[in-house]
Structure formats: C-alpha cells, structure tokens
N, C-alpha and C positions, 0 to 999 in steps of 0.2 A: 649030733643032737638027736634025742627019742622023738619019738611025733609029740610026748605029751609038753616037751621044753616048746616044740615048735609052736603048738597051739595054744599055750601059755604066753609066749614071745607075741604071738600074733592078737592075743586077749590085751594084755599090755601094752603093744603096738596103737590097738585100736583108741582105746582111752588115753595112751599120749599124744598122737593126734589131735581130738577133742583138745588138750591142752595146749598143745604148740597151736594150736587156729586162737584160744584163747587168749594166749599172751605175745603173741605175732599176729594180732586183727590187721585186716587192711581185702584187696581184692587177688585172687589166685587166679590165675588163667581158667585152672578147668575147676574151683571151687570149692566145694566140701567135701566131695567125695577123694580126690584129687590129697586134699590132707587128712586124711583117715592111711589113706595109703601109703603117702608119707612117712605117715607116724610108724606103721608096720615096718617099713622100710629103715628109719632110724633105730626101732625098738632091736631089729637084726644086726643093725652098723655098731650098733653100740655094745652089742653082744660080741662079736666078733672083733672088737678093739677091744674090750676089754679082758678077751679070753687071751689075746695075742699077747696084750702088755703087762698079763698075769694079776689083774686085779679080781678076776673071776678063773675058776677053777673049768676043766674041761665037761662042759656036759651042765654045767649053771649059766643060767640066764641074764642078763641085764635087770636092774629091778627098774622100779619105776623112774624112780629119778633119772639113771643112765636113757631109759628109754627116749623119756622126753626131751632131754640134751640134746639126742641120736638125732628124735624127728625134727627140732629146730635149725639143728645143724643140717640137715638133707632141706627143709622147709626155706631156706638160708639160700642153697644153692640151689635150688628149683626155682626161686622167683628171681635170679640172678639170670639163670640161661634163658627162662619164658620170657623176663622184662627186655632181652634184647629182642625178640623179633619180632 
C-alpha cells in the first residue's frame, strides 16, 4: 500500500466508525474514541479480505461500504471479548 491508500484507508476508517457507533448504538467499554479506532481498524480488515479474496485489486482500498462492514464486524468482536470481563 502507498502512504496515500493508507491515509485514505484511515480517512474512510475514521467516517465508518462514526457509522458503525450509528447503527451499533448501545455502551463500549472505553467509548467514542475506542470506535473511531475500530472503524480504522475494520476499514484495514476489510481491505485486506478483500484484496485476498480478489474482490479489490493489489494496491486499491476498501470503499466505504467494505469499511464499514470491516468496523461492525471488529465492533462485533470488541464488545464480545470487553462484555466478558
């Protein structure tokens, strides 16, 4: 990936975040910032599943859509391992 896909990825990240807190409302252990981070964190998962399983080409990004899939799906398992302890 170029720095500019990464900080693209991480632009897109940020704003699905914003979305997966939207339409996943409830309470996060460590809160807003916590899914922002997320979102980054899916907007990369989703990149990287998708470049693997050849839906995205090498060196292309996840769009938004994928992103925010990514962060629900990480937002999914985050409040899965937090909610046990």
């Amino acid at each position: 990936m170029t720095l500019l896909a990464i900080l693209g990825t991480i632009i897109i990240g940020f704003f699905a975040g914003l979305i997966a807190k939207f339409l996943m409302p409830g309470r996060d252990p460590k809160g807003f910032l916590i899914t922002i981070v997320l979102g980054i964190g899916g907007a990369f998962l989703f990149t990287w599943l998708g470049q693997g399983l050849g839906w995205y080409a090498p060196g292309q990004t996840a769009g938004f859509f994928g992103a925010v899939v990514g962060a629900i799906i990480i937002l999914v398992i985050y409040r899965l391992i937090a909610g046990r302890r």
